[in-house]
C-alpha positions as CSV (number, residue, x, y, z in Angstrom):
1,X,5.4,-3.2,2.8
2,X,2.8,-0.8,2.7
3,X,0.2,0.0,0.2
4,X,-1.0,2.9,-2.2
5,X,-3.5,3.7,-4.6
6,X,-2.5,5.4,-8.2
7,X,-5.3,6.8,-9.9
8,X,-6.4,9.3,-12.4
9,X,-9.2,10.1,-14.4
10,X,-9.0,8.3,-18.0
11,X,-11.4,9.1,-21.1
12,X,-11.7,6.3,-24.0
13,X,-14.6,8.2,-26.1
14,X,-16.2,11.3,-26.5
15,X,-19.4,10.3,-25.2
16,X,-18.0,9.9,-21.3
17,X,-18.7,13.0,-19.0
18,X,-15.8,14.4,-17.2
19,X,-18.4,14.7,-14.4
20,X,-18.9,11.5,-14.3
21,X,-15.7,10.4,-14.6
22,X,-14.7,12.9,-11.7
23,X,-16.9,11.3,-9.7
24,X,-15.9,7.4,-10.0
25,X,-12.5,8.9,-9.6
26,X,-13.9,10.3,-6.2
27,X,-15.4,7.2,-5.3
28,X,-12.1,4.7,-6.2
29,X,-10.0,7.5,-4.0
30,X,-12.9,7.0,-1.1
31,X,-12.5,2.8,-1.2
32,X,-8.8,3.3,-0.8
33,X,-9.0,5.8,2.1
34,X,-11.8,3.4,3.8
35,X,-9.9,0.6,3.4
36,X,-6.4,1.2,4.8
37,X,-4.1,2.1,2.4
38,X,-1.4,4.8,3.3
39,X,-1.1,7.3,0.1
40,X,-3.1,8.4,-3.2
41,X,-1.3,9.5,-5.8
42,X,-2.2,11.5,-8.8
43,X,0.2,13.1,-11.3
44,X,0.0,15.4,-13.8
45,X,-0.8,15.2,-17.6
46,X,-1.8,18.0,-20.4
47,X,-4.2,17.8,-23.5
48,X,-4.3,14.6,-23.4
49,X,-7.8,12.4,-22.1
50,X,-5.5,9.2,-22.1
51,X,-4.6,10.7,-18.6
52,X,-6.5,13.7,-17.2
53,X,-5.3,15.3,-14.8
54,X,-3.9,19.0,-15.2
55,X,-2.6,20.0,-11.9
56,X,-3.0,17.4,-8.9
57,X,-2.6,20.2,-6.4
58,X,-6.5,20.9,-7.3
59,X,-7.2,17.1,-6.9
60,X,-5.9,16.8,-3.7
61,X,-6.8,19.3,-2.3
62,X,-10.6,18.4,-3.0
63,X,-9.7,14.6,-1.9
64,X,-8.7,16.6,1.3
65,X,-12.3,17.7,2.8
66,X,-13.5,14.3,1.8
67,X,-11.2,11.6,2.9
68,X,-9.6,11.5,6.4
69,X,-6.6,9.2,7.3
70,X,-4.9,8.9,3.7
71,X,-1.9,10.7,2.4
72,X,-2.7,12.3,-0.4
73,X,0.4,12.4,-3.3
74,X,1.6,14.0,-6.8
75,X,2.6,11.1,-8.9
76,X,4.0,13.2,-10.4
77,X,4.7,16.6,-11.1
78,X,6.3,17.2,-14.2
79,X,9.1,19.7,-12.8
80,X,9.9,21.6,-16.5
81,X,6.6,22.8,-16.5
82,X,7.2,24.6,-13.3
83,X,9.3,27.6,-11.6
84,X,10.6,26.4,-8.6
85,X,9.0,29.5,-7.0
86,X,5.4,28.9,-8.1
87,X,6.2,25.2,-7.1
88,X,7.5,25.9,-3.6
89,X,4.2,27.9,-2.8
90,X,2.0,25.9,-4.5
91,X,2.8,22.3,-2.6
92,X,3.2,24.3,1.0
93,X,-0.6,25.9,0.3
94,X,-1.4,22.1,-0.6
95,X,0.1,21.1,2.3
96,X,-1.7,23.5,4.4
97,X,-4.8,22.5,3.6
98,X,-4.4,18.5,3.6
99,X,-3.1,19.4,7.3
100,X,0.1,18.0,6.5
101,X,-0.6,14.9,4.5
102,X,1.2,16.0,1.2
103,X,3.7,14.1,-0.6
104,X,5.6,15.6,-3.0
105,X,6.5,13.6,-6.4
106,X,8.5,15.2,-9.2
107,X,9.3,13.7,-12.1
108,X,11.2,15.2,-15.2
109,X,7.9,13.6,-18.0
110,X,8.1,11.8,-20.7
111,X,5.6,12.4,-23.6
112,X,7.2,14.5,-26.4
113,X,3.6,15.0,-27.4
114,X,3.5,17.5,-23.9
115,X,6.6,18.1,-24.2
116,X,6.3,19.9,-28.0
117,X,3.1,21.9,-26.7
118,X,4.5,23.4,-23.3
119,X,8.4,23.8,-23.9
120,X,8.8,23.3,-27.1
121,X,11.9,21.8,-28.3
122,X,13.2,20.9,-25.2
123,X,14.5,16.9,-24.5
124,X,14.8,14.6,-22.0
125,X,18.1,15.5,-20.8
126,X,17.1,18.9,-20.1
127,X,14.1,17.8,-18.3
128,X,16.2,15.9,-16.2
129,X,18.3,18.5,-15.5
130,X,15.8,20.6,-14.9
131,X,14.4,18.6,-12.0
132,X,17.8,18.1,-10.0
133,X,18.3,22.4,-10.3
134,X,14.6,22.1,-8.7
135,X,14.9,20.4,-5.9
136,X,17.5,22.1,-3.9
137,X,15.7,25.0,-4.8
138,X,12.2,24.8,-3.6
139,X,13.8,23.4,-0.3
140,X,15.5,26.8,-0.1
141,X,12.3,28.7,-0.7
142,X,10.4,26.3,1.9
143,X,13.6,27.8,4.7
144,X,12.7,30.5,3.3
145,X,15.4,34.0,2.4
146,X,16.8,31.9,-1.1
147,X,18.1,33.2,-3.8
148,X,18.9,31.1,-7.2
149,X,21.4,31.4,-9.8
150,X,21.5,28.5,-11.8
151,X,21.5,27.0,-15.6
152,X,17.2,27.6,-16.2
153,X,16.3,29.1,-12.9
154,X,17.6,32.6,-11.5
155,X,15.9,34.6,-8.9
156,X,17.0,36.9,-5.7
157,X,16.4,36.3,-2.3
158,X,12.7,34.8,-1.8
159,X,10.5,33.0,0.5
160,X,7.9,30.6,-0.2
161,X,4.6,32.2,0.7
162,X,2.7,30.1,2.5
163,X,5.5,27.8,4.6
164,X,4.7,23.8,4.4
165,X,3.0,22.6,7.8
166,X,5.2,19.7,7.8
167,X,8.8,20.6,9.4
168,X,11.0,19.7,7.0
169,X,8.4,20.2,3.8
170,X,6.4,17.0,2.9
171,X,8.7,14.3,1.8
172,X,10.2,14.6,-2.3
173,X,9.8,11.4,-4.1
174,X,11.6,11.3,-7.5
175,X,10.0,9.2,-10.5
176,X,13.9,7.2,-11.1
177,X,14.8,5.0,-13.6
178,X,18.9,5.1,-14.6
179,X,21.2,5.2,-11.7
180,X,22.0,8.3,-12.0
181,X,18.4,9.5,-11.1
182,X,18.8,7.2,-8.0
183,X,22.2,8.7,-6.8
184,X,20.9,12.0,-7.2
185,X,17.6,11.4,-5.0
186,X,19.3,9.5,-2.2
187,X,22.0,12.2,-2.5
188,X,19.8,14.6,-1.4
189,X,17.0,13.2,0.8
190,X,14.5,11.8,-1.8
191,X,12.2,8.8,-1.5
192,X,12.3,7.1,-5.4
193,X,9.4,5.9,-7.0
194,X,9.9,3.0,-9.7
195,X,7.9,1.3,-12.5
196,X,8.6,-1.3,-14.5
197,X,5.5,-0.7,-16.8
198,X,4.6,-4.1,-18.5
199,X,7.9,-5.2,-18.0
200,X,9.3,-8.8,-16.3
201,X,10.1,-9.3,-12.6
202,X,13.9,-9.5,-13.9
203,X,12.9,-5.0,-14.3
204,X,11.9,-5.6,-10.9
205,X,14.9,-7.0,-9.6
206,X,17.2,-4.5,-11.4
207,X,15.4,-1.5,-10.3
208,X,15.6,-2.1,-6.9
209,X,19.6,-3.4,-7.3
210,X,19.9,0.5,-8.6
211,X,18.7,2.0,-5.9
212,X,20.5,-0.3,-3.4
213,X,23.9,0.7,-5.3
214,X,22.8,4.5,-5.0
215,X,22.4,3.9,-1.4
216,X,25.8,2.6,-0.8
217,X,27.6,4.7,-2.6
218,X,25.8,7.7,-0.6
219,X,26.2,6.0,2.5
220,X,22.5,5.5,3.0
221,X,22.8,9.1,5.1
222,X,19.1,9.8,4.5
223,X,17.3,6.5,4.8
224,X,15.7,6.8,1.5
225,X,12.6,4.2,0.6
226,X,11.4,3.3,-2.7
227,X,8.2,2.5,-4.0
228,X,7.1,-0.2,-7.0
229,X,4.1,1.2,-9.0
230,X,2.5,-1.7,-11.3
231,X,-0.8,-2.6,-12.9
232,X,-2.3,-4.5,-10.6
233,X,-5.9,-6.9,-11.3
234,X,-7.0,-9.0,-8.5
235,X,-9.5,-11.6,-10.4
236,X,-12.6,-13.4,-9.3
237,X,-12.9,-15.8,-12.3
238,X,-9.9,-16.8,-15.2
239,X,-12.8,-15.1,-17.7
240,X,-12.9,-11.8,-15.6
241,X,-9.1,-12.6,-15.4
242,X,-8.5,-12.8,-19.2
243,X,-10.7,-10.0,-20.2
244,X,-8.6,-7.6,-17.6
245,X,-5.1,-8.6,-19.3
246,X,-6.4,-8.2,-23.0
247,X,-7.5,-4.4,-21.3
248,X,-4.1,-4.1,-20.4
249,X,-2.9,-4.7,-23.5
250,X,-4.9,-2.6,-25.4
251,X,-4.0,0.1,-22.6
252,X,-0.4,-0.7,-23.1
253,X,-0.9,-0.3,-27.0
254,X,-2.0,3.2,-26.4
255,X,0.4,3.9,-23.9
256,X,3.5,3.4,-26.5
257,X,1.5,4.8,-29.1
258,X,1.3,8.5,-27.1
259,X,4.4,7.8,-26.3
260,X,5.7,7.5,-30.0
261,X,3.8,11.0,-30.7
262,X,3.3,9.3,-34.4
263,X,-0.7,9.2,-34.4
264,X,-3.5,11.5,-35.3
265,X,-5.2,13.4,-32.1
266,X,-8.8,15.1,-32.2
267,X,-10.3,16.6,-29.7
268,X,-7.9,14.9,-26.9
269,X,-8.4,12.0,-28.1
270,X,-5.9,9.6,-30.1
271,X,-7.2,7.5,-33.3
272,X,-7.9,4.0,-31.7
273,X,-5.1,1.0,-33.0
274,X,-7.2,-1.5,-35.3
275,X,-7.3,-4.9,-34.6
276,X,-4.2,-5.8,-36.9
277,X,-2.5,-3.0,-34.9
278,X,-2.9,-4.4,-31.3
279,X,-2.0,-8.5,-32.6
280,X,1.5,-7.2,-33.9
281,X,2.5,-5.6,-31.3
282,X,3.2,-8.5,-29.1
283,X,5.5,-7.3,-26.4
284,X,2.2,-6.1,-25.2
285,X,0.0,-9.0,-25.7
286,X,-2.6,-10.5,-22.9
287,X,0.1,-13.0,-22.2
288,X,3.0,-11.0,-21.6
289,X,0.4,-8.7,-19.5
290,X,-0.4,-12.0,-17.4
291,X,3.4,-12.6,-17.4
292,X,4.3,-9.4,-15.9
293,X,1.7,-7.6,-14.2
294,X,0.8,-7.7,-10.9
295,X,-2.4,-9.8,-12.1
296,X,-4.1,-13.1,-11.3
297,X,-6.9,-14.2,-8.0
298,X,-6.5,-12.7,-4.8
299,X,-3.3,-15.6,-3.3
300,X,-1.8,-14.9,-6.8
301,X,-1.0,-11.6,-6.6
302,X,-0.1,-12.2,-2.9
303,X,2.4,-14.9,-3.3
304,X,4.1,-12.0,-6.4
305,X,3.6,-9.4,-3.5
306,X,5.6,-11.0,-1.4
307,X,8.1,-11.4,-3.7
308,X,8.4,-7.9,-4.3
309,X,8.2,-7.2,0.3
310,X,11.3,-9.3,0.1
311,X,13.1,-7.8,-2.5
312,X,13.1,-4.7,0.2
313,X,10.4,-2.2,-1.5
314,X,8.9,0.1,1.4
315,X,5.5,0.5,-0.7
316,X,3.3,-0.7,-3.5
317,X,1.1,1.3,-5.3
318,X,-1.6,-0.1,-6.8
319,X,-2.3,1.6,-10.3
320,X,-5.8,1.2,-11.3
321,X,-6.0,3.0,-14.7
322,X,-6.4,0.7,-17.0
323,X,-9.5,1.5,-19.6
324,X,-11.9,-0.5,-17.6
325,X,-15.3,0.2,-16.3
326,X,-15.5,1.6,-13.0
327,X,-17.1,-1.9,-11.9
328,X,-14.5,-3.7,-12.4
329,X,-11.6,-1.4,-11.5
330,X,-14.0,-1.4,-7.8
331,X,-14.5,-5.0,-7.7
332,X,-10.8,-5.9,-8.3
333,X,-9.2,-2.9,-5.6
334,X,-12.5,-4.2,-3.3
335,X,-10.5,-7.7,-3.3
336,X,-7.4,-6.2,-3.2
337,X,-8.1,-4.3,0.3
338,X,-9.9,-7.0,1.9
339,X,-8.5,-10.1,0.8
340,X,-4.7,-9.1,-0.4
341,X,-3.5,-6.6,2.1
342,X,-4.4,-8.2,4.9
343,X,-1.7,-11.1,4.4
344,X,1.1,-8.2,5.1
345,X,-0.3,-6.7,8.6
């Protein structure tokens, strides 16, 4: 199993400086490439500093002069806020100037609260739908003399200007959840990326059980892989241990509460839960974080690791936001790099 690093900047309050933040971004992405792991993924997110990051292309391709062996990945691309034209080009100039270390992940979103601002009343079906008329498409334009007549996307015969470095374009990996989704990636040559968010390892088991079944049923022509993203902690002390899964919960909070689209927003920022908030929501409480999460000292999260290597996932990204300080989120992938991955070489 190999390893990854999700990451993206994250703003709690008005007084941080995107500067600043940029720049312990920057230095997370740096440990990661020092230390071994295969890819870096960042994804893309609008209006919102919960998750700030408005077109990875830009990210990457700054990561690109500054770290050397690491792939550098969207997770993800949200592909109804794209032509598959602009797309196309857009990820083959990427992948020109990481000299061929892009990866390309798509993924149809999820926040209605993005959703209402850049196509407004659109749902998630039609996102969805929107992605699988995408995908044949921009591996037309990559081969170049395409044309498109379909449901959202027409357009005559086109080539993507610049052509990807990498043969066959970098590699597509599609954010999956229903079977469905899986079919339809291992259908047509996608790697799948999963999540099971705060979620129990019984998610774990059934995500992967999906894309097995979408791999039989297609025959397994393509050789497909799938990834596990989780929140991931690697402890020192059951204090620092505790302290990291109440963060979780509280980032969990907020992550259902942007997700609901319910609360008040200023300045890209959305009105903090109280107290009395956070204790009754208890399907995200420290516990169930501790439960779930890929949390715990350095031969805990191994021994869950291995669980997930023998499961059959191909990779595990490491995803680091979390609303912690930049300390800690360096001290616990510092641990993970030197003390974790080296029980799966």
């Amino acid at each position: 199993m190999k390893f990854s690093l999700f990451a993206h900047m994250e703003r709690t309050n008005q007084q941080q400086s995107y500067t600043d933040m940029y720049d312990e971004f920057l230095g997370l992405c740096q440990l990661a490439d020092q230390g071994g792991m295969r890819a870096i993924w960042t994804g893309e997110h609008h209006c919102m500093d919960f998750t700030i990051t408005p077109n990875p292309f830009i990210n990457i391709a700054d990561l690109a002069g500054k770290l050397n062996h690491v792939r550098l990945g969207t997770g993800t691309i949200i592909a109804p806020f794209w032509h598959p034209i602009k797309l196309a080009g857009e990820s083959a100039m990427t992948d020109i100037i990481t000299s061929g270390r892009l990866e390309l992940g798509i993924a149809r979103g999820a926040y209605s609260y993005e959703y209402e601002r850049l196509m407004p009343g659109m749902e998630a079906w039609e996102a969805g739908a929107r992605l699988r008329e995408m995908i044949p498409a921009i591996r037309g334009l990559w081969n170049g003399n395409y044309a498109h007549d379909g449901e959202y996307y027409k357009f005559p015969e086109s080539t993507s200007t610049p052509k990807p470095i990498q043969s066959s374009g970098p590699p597509i990996w599609i954010a999956a959840r229903d079977p469905n989704s899986h079919e339809f990636a291992v259908e047509n040559n996608c790697n799948v990326q999963v999540t099971p968010l705060w979620q129990d390892y019984e998610e774990v088991e059934v995500l992967i059980a999906r894309f097995r079944a979408a791999q039989t049923k297609c025959q397994n022509q393509y050789q497909s892989k799938i990834m596990l993203l989780q929140h991931t902690f690697v402890s020192k002390t059951e204090d620092e241990l505790e302290h990291a899964a109440e963060l979780f919960s509280k980032f969990y909070s907020h992550f259902g509460a942007w997700f609901k689209n319910e609360r008040p927003v200023d300045q890209a920022l959305m009105k903090k839960l109280s107290d009395d908030e956070l204790k009754a929501l208890e399907m995200y409480s420290p516990a169930i974080m501790k439960n779930n999460l890929a949390i715990g000292n350095s031969m805990e999260v191994i021994d869950r690791l291995k669980k997930y290597e023998a499961l059959g996932y191909d990779e595990f990204a490491y995803w680091i936001d979390s609303g912690m300080s930049f300390d800690m989120k360096k001290a616990s992938l510092e641990r993970f790099i030197n003390e974790v991955m080296p029980a799966f070489h």
